[in-house]
C-alpha positions in Angstrom: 14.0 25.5 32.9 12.7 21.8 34.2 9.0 21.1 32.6 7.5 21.4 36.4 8.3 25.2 36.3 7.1 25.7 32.6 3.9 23.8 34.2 3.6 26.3 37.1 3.9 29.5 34.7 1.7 28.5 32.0 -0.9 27.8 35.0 -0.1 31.3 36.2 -0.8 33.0 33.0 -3.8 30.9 32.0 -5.6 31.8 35.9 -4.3 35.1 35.5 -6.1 35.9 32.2 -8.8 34.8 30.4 -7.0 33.3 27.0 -9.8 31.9 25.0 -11.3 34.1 22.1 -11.8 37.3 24.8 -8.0 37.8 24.2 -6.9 39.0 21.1 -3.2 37.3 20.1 -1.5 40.9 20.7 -2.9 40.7 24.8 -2.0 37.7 24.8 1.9 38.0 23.8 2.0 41.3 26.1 0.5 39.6 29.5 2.8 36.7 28.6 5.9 38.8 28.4 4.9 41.1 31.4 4.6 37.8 33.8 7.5 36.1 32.4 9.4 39.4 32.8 7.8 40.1 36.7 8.5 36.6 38.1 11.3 36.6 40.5 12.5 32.9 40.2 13.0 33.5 36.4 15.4 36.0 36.9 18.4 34.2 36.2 17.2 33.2 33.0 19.1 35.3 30.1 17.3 37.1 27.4 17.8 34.4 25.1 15.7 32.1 27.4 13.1 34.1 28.2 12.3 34.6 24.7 12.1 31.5 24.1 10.0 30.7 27.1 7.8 33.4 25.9 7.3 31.8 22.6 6.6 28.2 24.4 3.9 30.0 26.1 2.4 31.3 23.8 2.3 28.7 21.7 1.0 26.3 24.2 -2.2 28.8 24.2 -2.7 29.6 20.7 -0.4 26.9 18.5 0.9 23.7 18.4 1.9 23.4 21.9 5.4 21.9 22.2 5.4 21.1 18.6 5.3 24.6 17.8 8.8 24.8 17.5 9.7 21.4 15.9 7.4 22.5 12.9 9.0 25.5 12.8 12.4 23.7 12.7 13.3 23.2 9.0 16.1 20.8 9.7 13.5 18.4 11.7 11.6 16.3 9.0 9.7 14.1 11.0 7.7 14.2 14.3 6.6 11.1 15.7 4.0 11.2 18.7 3.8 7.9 20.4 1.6 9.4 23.6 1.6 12.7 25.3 4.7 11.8 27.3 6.4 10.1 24.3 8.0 12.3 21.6 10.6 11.6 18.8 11.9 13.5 15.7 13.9 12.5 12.7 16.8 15.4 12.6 19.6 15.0 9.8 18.5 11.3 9.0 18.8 10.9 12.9 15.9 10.0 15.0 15.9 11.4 18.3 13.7 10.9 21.7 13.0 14.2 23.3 12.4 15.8 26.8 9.4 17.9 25.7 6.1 16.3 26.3 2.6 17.6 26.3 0.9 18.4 29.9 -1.5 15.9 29.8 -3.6 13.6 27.4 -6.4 15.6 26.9 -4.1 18.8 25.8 -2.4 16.4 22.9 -6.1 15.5 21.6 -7.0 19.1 21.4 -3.7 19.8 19.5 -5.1 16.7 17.1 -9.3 17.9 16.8 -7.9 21.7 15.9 -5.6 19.8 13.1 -8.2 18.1 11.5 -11.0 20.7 12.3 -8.2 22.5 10.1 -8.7 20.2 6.9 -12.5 19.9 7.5 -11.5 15.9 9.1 -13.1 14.3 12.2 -11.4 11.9 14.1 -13.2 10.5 17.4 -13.1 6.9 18.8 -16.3 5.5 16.3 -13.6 6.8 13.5 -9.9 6.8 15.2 -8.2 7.0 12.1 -7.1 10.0 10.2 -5.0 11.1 6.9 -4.8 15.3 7.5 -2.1 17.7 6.9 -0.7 21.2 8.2 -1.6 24.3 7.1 2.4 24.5 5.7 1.4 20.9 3.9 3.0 18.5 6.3 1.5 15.2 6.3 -0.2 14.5 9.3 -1.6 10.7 10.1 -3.5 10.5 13.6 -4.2 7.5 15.2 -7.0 7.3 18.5 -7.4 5.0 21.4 -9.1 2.2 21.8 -6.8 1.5 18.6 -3.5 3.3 20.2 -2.8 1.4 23.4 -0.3 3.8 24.8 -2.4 7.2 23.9 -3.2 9.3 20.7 -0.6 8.8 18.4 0.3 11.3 15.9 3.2 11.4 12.8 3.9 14.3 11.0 5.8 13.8 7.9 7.6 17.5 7.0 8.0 18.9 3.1 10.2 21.9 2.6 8.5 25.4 2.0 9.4 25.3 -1.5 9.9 21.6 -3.7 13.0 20.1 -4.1 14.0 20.4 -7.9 15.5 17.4 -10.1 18.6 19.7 -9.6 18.5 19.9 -5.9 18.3 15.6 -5.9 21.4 16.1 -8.3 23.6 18.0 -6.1 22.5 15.9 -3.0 23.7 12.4 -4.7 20.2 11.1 -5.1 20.6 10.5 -8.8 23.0 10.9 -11.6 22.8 14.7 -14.1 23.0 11.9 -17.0 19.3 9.5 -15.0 17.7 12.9 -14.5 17.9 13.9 -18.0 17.0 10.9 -19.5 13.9 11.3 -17.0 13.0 14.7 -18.5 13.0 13.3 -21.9 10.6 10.9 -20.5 8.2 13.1 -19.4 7.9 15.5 -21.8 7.5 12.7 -23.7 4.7 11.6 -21.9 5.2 8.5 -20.7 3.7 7.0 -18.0 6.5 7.2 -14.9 5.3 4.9 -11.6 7.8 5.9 -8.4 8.0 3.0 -5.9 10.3 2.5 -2.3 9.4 2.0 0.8 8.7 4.4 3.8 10.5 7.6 4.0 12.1 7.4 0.5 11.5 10.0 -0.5 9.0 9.1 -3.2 6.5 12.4 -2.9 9.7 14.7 -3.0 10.7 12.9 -6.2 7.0 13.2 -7.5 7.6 17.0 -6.9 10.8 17.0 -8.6 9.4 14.9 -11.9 6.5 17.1 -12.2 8.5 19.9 -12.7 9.1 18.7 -16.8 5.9 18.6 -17.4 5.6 21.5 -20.4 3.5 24.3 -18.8 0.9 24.3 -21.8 -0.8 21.6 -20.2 -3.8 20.5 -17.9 -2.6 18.9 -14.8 -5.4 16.7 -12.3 -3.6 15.5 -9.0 -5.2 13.0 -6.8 -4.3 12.6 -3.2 -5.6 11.0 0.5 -4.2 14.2 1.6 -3.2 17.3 -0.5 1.1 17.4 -0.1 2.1 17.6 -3.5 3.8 21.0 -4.3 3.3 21.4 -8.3 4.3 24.9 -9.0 5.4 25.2 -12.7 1.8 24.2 -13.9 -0.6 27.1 -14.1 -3.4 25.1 -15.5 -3.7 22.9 -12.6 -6.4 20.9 -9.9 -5.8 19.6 -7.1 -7.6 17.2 -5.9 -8.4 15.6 -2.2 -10.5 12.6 -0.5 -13.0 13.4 2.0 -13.7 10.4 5.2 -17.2 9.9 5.7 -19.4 11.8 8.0 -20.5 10.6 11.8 -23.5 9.0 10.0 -21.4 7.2 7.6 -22.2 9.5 4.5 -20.4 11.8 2.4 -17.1 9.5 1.7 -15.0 10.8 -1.3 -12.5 8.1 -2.0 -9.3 8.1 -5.0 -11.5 5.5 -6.9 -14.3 8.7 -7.0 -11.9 11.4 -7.6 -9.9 9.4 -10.6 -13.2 8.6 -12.5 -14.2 12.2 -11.9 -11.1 13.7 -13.2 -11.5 11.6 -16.4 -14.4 14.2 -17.5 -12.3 17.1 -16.4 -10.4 17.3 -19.5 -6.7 16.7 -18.3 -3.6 15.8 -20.5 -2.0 13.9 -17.2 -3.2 12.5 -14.2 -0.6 12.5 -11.0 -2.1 10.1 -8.2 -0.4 10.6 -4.9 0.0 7.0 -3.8 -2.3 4.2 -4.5 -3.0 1.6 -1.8 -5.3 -0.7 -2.7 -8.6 -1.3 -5.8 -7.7 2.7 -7.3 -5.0 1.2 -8.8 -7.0 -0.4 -12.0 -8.9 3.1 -11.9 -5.3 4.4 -12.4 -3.9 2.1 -14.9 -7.4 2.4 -17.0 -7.0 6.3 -17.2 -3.1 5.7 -18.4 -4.7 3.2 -21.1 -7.6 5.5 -22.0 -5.2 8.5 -23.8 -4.0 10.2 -20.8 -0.4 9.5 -20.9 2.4 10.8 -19.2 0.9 10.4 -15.8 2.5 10.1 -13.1 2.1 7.9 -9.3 3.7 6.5 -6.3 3.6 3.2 -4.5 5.1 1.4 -1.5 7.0 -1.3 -2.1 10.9 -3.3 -1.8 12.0 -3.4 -5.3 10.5 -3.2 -8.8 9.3 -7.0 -9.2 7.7 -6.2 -5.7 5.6 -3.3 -6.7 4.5 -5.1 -10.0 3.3 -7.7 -8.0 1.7 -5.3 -5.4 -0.1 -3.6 -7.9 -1.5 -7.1 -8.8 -2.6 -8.0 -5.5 -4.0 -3.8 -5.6 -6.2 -4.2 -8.5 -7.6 -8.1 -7.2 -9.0 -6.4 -3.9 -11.6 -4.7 -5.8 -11.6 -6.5 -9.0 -12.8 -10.0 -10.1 -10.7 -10.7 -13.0 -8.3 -13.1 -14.0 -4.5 -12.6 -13.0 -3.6 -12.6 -17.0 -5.9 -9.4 -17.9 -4.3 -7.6 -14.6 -0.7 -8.2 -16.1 -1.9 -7.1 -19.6 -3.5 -3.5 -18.1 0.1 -3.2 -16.1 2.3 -4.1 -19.0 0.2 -1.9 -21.4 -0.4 1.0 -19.1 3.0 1.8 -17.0 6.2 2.6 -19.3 8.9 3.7 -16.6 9.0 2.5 -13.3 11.4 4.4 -11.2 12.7 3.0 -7.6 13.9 4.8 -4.6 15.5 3.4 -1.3 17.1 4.5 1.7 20.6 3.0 2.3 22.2 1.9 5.5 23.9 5.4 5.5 20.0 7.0 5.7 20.4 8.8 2.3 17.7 8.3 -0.1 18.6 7.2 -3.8 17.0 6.1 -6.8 18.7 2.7 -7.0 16.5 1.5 -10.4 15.0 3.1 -13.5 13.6 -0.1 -15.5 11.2 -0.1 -19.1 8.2 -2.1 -18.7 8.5 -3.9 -22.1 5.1 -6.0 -22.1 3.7 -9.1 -21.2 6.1 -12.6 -21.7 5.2 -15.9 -21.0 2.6 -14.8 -18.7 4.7 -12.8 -16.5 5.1 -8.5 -16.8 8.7 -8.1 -18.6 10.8 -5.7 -17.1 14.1 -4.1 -18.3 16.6 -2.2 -15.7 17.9 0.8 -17.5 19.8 1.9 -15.1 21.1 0.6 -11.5 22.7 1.7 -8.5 26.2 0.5 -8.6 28.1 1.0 -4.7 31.9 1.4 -4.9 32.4 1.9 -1.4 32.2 4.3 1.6 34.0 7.5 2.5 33.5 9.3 5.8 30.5 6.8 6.6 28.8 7.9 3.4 27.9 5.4 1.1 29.8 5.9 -2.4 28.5 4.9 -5.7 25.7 6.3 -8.3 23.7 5.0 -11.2 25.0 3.5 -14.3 23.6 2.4 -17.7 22.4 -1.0 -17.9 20.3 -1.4 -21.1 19.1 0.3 -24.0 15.1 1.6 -24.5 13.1 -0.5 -26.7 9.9 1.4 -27.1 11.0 5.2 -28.5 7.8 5.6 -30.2 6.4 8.3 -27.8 9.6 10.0 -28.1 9.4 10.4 -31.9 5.8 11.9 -31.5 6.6 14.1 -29.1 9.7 15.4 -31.5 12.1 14.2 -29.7 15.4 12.1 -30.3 15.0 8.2 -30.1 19.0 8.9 -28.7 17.8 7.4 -25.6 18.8 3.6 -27.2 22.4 4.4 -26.3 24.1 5.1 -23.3 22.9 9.5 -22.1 26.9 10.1 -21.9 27.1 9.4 -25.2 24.8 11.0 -26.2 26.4 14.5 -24.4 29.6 14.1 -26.1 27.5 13.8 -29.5 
């Protein structure tokens, strides 16, 4: 069925009956089946279609409109919203442009003030910028005319219902069994793990998948722009979440707030989302004040690039000389892990590298282990991670009881 008709019966139904908060969701699905049902030119339709015309319907009235189903979808992880005539998903690593589209302009931004009304969020043209999520914990980002040319804009970024585990990014190619195991040596013995790649990388999914060895004895404080990390294994946990500022400019809640509050809440380990800009120092000064083993993401194109992102991070809200920001890096991130997403759209970790310290000048890095590529097979890119260099600084694994073994290659070390 052509969107016209769809716009005719939806008309129908909303003339027909009064669907705002008069009509319980149970009326609502009945009168929609009974017209759908009665209508003569839908006839043809089989069962199958109806049912799902049903379900358009009524979610047009009471959910997500036309992205009802796509959220619903769990092989769709992306939803791009360019205008109200403009829709794309990412499906399978593929990114699609669809026929659906929403009736007009004014129906998308009421889809976009129930989201955020949703999170507690406003978003209107003095503020047309918004972080919010779903109530399933997609990440939703929502941008407003005068700033969108074309219309309201909105992306949603999807998470499975349940985290991926370290296993799950095993059996998918992401990483080597012999990189994840050296990673869960790492984080039990709490160093301090800092997750960089670019867009779609799949960083927050690895965040999930790390967190997952962090021994359940302990007090976990995450920190995010908006709440999408999924740490389940940690009972003694608090999540944390920034708050814009009101319509009178009041109220604002930023990471910088939340990471200096968290100090005083007694936690063994920090997680911070991503940081974007001056929160960084507020991050690397709780990793150098005895909270070790945390754990954060950034966006960046390699591992030298986010060193020097972080540098250019902590400058934007701190006057101090380049030399002091390289010591706090060098002194408070141990392992910094990188993910990218290869010309065949899968997402790997292509570097795990020890941050040894500080040498002439410069922060001194040490690749552990890279991505090696040995060819392609069915249009898949074939290759995995291999040992490149031994660990220098075991202390933390000798406090935490564990085996400084991690100086020699971790297949070695299995055959031991």
């Amino acid at each position: 069925m052509d969107e016209d008709m769809f716009k005719v019966i939806r008309s129908a139904i909303r003339s027909g009956l009064d669907v705002t908060a008069a009509v319980d969701d149970i009326e609502l699905m009945k009168y929609i089946e009974r017209t759908v049902f009665d209508r003569g030119e839908l006839q043809d339709l089989t069962a199958l279609e109806k049912r799902t015309l049903i379900r358009r319907i009524y979610d047009s009235f009471r959910g997500l409109d036309v992205l009802q189903p796509l959220v619903d979808n769990p092989s769709i992880t992306e939803i791009m919203i360019n205008s109200h005539q403009d829709i794309f998903i990412e499906q399978e690593g593929e990114v699609k442009r669809l026929t659906q589209q929403f009736e007009s302009q004014n129906r998308l931004e009421d889809i976009i003030q129930t989201i955020v009304a949703g999170v507690n969020r406003v978003v209107n043209e003095s503020s047309p910028i918004v972080d919010a999520r779903l109530k399933d914990g997609s990440r939703v980002n929502i941008v407003l005319p005068p700033i969108a040319l074309k219309g309201p804009t909105m992306t949603i970024r999807k998470f499975p219902e349940s985290p991926m585990t370290m296993k799950d990014l095993v059996r998918r190619g992401a990483l080597t069994e012999e990189a994840a195991l050296f990673l869960q040596r790492l984080v039990v013995g709490k160093y301090n793990v800092f997750i960089s790649g670019g867009t779609g990388s799949g960083k927050t999914t690895f965040l999930n998948a790390l967190s997952q060895f962090i021994p359940v004895d302990e007090r976990v404080i995450t920190i995010e722009d908006s709440a999408e990390l999924q740490i389940v294994t940690v009972p003694n946990l608090v999540s944390l979440e920034t708050r814009n500022a009101n319509t009178e400019g009041r109220g604002e809640v930023t990471i910088r707030d939340l990471i200096r509050s968290s100090l005083r809440m007694r936690p063994n380990r920090i997680v911070v989302g991503e940081v974007r800009g001056s929160e960084a120092l507020d991050m690397l000064q709780a990793m150098n004040t005895g909270h070790d083993g945390s754990l954060s993401t950034g966006h960046a194109n390699s591992t030298k690039d986010m060193i020097s992102r972080l540098e250019t991070m902590v400058l934007s809200g701190a006057n101090l000389p380049i030399l002091v920001v390289r010591q706090q890096i060098s002194s408070a991130i141990d392992i910094l892990v990188h993910l990218s997403r290869l010309r065949d759209r899968s997402r790997r970790v292509t570097e795990i590298s020890e941050v040894l310290g500080m040498e002439n000048g410069e922060v001194e890095v040490s690749p552990l282990f890279r991505f090696k590529e040995v060819g392609e097979e069915d249009g898949r890119i074939v290759g995995g991670l291999e040992f490149c260099g031994s660990m220098r600084h075991v202390d933390k694994l000798k406090m935490a009881g564990l085996d400084d073994v991690l100086v020699v290659p971790v297949e070695e070390v299995k055959r031991e």
